[in-house]
C-alpha positions as CSV (number, residue, x, y, z in Angstrom):
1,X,0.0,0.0,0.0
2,X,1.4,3.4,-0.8
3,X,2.7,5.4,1.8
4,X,0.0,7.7,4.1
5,X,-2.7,6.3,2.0
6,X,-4.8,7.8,4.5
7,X,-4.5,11.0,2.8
8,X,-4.7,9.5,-0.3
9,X,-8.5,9.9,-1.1
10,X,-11.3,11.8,0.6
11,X,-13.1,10.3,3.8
12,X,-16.5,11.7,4.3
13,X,-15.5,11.9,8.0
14,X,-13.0,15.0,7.4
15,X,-14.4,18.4,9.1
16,X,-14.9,20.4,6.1
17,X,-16.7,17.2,4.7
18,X,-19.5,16.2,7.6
19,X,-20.2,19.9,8.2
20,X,-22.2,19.4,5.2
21,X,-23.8,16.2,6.0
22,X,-27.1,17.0,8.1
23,X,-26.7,17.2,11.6
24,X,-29.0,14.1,12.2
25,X,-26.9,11.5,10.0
26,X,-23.7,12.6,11.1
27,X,-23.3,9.4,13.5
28,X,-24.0,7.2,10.9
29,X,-22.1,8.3,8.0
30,X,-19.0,8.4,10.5
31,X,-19.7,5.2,11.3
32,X,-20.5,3.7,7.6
33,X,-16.7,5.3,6.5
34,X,-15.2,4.1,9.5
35,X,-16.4,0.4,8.3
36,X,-14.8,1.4,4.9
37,X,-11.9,2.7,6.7
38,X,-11.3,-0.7,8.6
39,X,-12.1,-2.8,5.3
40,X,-9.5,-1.2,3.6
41,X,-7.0,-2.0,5.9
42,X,-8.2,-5.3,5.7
43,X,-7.3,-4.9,2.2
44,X,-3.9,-3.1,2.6
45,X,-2.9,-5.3,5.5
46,X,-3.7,-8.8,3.6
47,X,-0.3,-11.0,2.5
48,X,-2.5,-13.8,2.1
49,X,-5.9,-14.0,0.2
50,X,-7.4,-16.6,1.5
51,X,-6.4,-15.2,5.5
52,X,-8.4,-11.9,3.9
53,X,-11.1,-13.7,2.4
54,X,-11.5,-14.9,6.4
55,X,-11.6,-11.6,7.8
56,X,-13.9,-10.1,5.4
57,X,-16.6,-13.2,5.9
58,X,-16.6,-12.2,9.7
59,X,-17.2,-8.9,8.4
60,X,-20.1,-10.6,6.2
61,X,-21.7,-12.4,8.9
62,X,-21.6,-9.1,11.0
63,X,-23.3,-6.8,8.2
64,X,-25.8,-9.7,8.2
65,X,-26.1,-9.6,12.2
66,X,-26.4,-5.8,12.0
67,X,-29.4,-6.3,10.0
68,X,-31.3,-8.9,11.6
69,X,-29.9,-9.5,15.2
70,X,-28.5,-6.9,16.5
71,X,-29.0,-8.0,19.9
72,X,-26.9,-11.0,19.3
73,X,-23.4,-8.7,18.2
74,X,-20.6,-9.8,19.7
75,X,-19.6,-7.3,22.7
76,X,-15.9,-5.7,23.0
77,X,-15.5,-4.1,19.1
78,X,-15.8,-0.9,19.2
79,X,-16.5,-0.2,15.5
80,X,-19.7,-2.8,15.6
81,X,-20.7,-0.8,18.6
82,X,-20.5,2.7,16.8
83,X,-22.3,0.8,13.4
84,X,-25.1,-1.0,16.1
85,X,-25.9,2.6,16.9
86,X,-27.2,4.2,13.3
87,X,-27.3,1.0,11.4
88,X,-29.1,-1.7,13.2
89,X,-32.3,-3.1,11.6
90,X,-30.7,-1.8,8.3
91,X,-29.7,-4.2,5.5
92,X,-26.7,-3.7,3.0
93,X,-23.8,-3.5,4.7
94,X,-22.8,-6.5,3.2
95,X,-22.6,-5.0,-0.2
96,X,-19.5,-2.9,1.0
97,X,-17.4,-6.0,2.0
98,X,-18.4,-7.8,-1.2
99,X,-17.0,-5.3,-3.5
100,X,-13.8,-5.3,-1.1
101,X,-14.0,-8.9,-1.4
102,X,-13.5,-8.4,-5.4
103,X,-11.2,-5.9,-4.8
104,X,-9.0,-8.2,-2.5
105,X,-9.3,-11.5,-5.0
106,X,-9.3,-8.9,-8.5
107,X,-6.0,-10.5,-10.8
108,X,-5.8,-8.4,-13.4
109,X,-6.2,-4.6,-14.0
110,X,-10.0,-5.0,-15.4
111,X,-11.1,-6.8,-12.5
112,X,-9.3,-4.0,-10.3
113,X,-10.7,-1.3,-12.1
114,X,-14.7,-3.4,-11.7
115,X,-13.6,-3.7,-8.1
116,X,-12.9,-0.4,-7.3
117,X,-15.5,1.3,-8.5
118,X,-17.9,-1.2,-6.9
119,X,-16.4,-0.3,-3.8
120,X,-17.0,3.3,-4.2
121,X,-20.3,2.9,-5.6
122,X,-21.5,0.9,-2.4
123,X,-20.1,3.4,-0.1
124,X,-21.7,5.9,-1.9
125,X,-24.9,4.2,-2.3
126,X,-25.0,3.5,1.4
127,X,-24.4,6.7,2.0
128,X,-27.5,8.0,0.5
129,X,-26.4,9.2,-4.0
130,X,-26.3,6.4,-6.7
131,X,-24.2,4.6,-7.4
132,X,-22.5,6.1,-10.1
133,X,-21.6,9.0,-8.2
134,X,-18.9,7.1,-6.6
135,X,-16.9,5.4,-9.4
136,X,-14.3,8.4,-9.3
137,X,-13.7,8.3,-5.9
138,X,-13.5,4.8,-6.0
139,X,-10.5,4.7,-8.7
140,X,-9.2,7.5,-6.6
141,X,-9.8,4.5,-3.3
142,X,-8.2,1.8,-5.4
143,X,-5.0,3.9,-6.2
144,X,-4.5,3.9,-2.4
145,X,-4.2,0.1,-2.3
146,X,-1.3,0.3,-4.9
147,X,2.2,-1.1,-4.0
148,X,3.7,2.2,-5.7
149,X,3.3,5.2,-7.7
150,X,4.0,3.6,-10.7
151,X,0.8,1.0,-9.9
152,X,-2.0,3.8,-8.9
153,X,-1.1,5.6,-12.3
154,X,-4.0,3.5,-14.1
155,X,-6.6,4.1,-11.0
156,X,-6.0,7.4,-11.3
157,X,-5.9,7.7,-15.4
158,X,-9.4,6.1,-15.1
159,X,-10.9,8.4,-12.8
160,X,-9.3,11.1,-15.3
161,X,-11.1,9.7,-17.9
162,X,-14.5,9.1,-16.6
163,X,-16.5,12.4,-16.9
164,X,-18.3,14.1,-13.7
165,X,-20.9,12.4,-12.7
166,X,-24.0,14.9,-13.1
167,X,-24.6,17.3,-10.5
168,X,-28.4,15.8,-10.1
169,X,-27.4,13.1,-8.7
170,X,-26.3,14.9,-5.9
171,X,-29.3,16.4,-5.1
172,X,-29.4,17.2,-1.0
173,X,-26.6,15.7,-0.3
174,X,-23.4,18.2,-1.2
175,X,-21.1,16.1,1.2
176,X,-21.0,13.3,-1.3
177,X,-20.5,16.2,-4.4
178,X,-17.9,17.7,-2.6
179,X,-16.5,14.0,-2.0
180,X,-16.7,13.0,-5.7
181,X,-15.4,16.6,-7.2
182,X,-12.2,16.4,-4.5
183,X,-11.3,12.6,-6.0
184,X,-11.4,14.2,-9.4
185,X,-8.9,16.9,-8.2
186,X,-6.8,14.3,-6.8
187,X,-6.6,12.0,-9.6
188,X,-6.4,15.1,-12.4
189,X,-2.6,15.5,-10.9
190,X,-1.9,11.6,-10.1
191,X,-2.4,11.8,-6.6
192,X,0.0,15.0,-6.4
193,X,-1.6,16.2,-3.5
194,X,-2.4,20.1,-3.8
195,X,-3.9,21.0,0.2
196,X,-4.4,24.7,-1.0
197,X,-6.3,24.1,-3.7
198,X,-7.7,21.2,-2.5
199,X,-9.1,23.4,0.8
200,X,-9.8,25.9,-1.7
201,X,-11.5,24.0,-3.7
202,X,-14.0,22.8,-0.6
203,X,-14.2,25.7,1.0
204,X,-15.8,26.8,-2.6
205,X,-18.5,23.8,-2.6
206,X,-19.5,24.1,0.8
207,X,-20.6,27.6,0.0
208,X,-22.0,27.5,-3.6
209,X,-22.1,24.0,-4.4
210,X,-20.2,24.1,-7.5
């Protein structure tokens, strides 16, 4: 994984981000990315598939729990704690460690490309805009997971090339447009990261929208 791939795409969880998310689904949305946050270090952490695979179908049978026993979550993990909070009773959880699934088992630069933009599209979906909305930022995701610079070029030639998704889907939910329209400034310099204009560029949706 490349070095402080934290910083390496957005996370709706940054300040200048959940200001714009309504006060009353903050919890959850910081909850949802910090599932996506700990299945990608699943992802980055993994040596071995198959020990992943493992991992991520605890993570499965959890999603599933969340949905339809909640009572019965294991106690002690903080993270299912936070998620039992916002996202108990709710179904499709699942669909987020599926596409990291793909991403983790992907063997060729197709099925990483497929995998990425799944992953983004679930997080996104779950987090209330189509699913095409988050196909940049997932490229922009899936050039974190890269071994080196040299490897995230292709994420982030494919987010180039895919055009922005149309401000309607957005529609009363900026956090996720200001989400998708960072990615593309990210992967528009490959991954060069810009904080000036990238803060600029923010502070500029979060007023306007555009």
């Amino acid at each position: 994984m490349m070095a402080d791939s934290e910083h390496l795409y957005p996370d709706a969880r940054d300040p200048r981000i959940m200001v714009a998310v309504p006060r009353e689904r903050r919890a959850a949305i910081a909850a949802l990315w910090a599932f996506a946050e700990r299945l990608t270090k699943l992802l980055a952490d993994a040596r071995e598939p198959l020990i992943g695979q493992i991992k991520l179908a605890w993570w499965r049978d959890m999603a599933a729990m969340l949905a339809d026993d909640p009572a019965a979550l294991p106690k002690g993990e903080p993270l299912l704690a936070e998620l039992a909070a916002s996202w108990a009773g709710r179904g499709a959880l699942d669909t987020l460690v599926d596409a990291a699934e793909a991403m983790l088992v992907a063997d060729d630069a197709a099925a990483h490309d497929a995998a990425a933009r799944a992953f983004g599209g679930a997080l996104f979906a779950l987090s209330g805009v189509p699913a095409d909305g988050g196909a940049r930022w997932g490229l922009v995701w899936g050039a974190a997971l890269q071994d080196g610079a040299s490897d995230a070029q292709h994420f982030f030639a494919a987010a180039r090339n895919l055009p922005p998704p149309p401000r309607v889907l957005f529609t009363g939910n900026k956090a996720l447009l200001m989400l998708d329209r960072w990615a593309g400034a990210i992967a528009a310099h490959d991954g060069e990261r810009r904080w000036r204009r990238e803060g600029l560029l923010l502070l500029r949706l979060g007023l306007f929208g555009r």
